[in-house]
N, C-alpha and C positions, 0 to 999 in steps of 0.2 A: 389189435392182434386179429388175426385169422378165427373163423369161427370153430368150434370145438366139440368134440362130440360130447354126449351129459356124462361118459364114464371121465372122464377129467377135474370132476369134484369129487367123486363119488367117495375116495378114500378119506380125504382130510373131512367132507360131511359126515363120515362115520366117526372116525375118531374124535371131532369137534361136538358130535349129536348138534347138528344143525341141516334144514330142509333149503334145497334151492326153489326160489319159486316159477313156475310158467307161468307166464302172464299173455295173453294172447296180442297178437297184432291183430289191428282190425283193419287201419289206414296210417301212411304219413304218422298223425299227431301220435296215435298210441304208442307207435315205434320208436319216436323223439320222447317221450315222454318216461318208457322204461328206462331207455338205454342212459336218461341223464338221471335216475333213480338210481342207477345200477352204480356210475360214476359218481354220485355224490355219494352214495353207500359203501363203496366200495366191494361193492357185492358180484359173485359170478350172477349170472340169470339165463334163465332158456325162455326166449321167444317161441311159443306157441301157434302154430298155424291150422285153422282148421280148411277141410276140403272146401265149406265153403266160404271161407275168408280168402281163401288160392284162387277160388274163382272169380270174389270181388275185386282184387287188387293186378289180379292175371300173378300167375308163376314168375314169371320174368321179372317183374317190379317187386314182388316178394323178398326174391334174393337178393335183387341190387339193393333192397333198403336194408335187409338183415347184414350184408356183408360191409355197405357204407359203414350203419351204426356200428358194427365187432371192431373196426378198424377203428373208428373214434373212438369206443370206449375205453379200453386200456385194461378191461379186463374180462374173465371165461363167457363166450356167450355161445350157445348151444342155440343153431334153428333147430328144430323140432316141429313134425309133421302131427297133428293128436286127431286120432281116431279114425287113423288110413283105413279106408275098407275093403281094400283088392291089395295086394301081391305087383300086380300092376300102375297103381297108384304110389305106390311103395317105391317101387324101381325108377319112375316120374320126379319125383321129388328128391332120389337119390343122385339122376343123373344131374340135375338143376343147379344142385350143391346144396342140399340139406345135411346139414351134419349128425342130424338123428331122426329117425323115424317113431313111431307106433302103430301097431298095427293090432285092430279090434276086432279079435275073434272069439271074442264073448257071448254072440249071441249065437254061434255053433255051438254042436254038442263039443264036447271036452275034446275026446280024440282028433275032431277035426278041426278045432282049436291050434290043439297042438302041432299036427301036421303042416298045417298052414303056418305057423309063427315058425316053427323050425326055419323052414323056407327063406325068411325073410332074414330071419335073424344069420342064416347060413351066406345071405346075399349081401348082407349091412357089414356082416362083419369084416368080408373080404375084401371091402373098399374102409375100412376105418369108422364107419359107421355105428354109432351107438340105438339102442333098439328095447322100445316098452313094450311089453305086452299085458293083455286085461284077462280077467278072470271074475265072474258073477255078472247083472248088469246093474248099472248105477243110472236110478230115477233122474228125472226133472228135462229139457227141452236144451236142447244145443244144436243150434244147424238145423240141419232137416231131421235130424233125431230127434225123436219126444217117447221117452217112454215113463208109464202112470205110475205111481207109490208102488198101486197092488202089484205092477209086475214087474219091478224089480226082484232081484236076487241077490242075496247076500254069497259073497264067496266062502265055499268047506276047504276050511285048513289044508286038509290032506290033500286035497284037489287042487289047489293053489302050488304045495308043495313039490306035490308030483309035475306039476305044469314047469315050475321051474328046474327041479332036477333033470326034466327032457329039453327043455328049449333052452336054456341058459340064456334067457333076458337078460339085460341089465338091471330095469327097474320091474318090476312089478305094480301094475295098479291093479285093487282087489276091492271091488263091492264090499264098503263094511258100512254103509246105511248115511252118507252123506250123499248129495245130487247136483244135479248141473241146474242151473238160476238161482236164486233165492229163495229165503226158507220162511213158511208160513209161522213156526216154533222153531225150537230149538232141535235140532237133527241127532239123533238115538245108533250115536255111534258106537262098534263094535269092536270094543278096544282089546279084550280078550283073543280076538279075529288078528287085529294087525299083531300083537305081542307073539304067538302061537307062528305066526307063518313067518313073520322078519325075525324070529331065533331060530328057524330050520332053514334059512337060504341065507345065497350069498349077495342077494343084491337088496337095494334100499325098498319099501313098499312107495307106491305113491298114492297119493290122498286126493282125488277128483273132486271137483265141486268145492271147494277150497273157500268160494264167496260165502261171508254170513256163519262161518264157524265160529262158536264163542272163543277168544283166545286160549283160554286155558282147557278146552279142548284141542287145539292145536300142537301145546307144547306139551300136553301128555304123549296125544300121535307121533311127535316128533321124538320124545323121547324112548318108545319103544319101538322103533323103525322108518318110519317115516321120512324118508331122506329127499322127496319132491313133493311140492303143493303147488297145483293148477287154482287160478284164479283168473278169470274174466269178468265176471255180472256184476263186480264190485265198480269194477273201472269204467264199465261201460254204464255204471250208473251214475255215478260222478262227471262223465264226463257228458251223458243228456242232461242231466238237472241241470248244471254250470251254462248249456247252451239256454233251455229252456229259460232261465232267471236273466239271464243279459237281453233275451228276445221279447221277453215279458216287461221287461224295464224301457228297451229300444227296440219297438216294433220296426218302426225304420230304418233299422241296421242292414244294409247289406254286404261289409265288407266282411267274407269267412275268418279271417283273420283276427278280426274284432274279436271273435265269440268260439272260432276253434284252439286262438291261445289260450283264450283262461282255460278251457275244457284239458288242453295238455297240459298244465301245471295243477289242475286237481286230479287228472289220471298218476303226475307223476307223484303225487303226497301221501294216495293209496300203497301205491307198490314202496315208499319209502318205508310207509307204515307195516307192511307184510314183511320185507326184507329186515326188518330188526326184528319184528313179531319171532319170525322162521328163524331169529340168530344166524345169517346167513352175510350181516354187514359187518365190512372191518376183516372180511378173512381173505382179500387180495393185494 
């Protein structure tokens, strides 16, 4: 099937209280490896792109791989643009065939937040377009972002709330103390934060940094709002370890083949593992 904007689960993950997950592309295997996670789950999924995974694989090979796998799979796949930084970048990915965007104007003050996401969201929505916006900033290294514990920012309710009654996102992702990579301990999440702001709006929250959450923090999250979980650092660790163990075993290995299949068959046992985690399998 054609790919799909994220408001295309969004009703039945409500009423089912179940999170679809992002899972990012990184190359080829990652892409092969969700979309056959997805089909043996039966699970909808949004393929994740960041600016600079668009830059690694080029735009063009982006889409023709997310559009190939939507068509193979047989069930909801959302491409998704995470953590567009311009307006312009937005409109790039939109013209390309991305069927959702995000655009991160968290590290503006509020007002010019808001200004900016309006924009976007006024631009996505008149081509069919579905559209995240952020609010607080969320710790830890992704891409060429890196930002420290200290300076993260937890998202204020009220300021979350207000953000969505002007912009009318669909998802909301909210700084409530999870981060992008892996967690030294156990991550001091602000579950008070998502409960408060996903009972005053109308769209799902979503949960960034989604690698390394204990389970049963997960399905609390999920249970009071939480209707997307972004995951990468999981897969992408699964899938260096499985190279490194085949290299360390067969120095003399040079066919890719060898050592990038096992890598896509333990990228795909992760996202197997999240898509029933998130209850999110069995509802296509």
């Amino acid at each position: 099937m054609p790919l799909v904007p994220m408001t295309a689960f969004i009703e039945d993950s409500k009423k089912n209280k179940y999170a679809v997950g992002q899972f990012n592309l990184n190359n080829l295997e990652f892409t092969q490896a969700i979309t056959e996670a997805a089909m043996e789950e039966k699970s909808p999924v949004i393929f994740g792109v960041s600016e600079g995974a668009m830059r690694y694989m080029g735009l063009d090979y982006t889409v023709a791989m997310a559009k190939a796998a939507a068509e193979r799979a047989g069930v909801p796949v959302a491409l998704h643009l995470d953590h567009g930084s311009s307006f312009e970048v937005v409109m790039k990915c939109i013209r390309a065939g991305f069927s959702s965007v995000m655009f991160d104007g968290s590290h503006y003050p509020l007002e010019e937040n808001i200004r900016l996401t309006k924009q976007v969201v006024e631009a996505a929505h008149a081509v069919g377009v579905s559209v995240e916006g952020e609010l607080g900033t969320i710790g830890g290294v992704e891409d060429d972002l890196s930002v420290d514990e200290e300076d993260a920012t937890l998202a204020k309710p009220e300021e979350a709330i207000r953000f969505w009654e002007e912009t009318k996102v669909d998802y909301l992702a909210i700084a409530v103390g999870t981060a992008h990579g892996m967690y030294k301990g156990e991550p001091k999440i602000r579950f008070d934060i998502i409960e408060k702001v996903a009972s005053s709006i109308g769209a799902p929250i979503v949960l960034h940094g989604g690698s390394g959450v204990p389970d049963e923090s997960i399905r609390k999250a999920i249970s009071l709002g939480v209707g997307k979980i972004n995951v990468n650092t999981e897969n992408q660790v699964a899938c260096t370890e499985t190279i490194r163990k085949i290299l360390a075993e067969k120095p003399n290995e040079i066919d890719p083949r060898k050592y990038l299949g096992p890598a896509r068959e333990a990228i795909k046992e992760v996202v197997k593992g999240k898509m029933r985690l998130f209850g999110s399998s069995n509802r296509v």
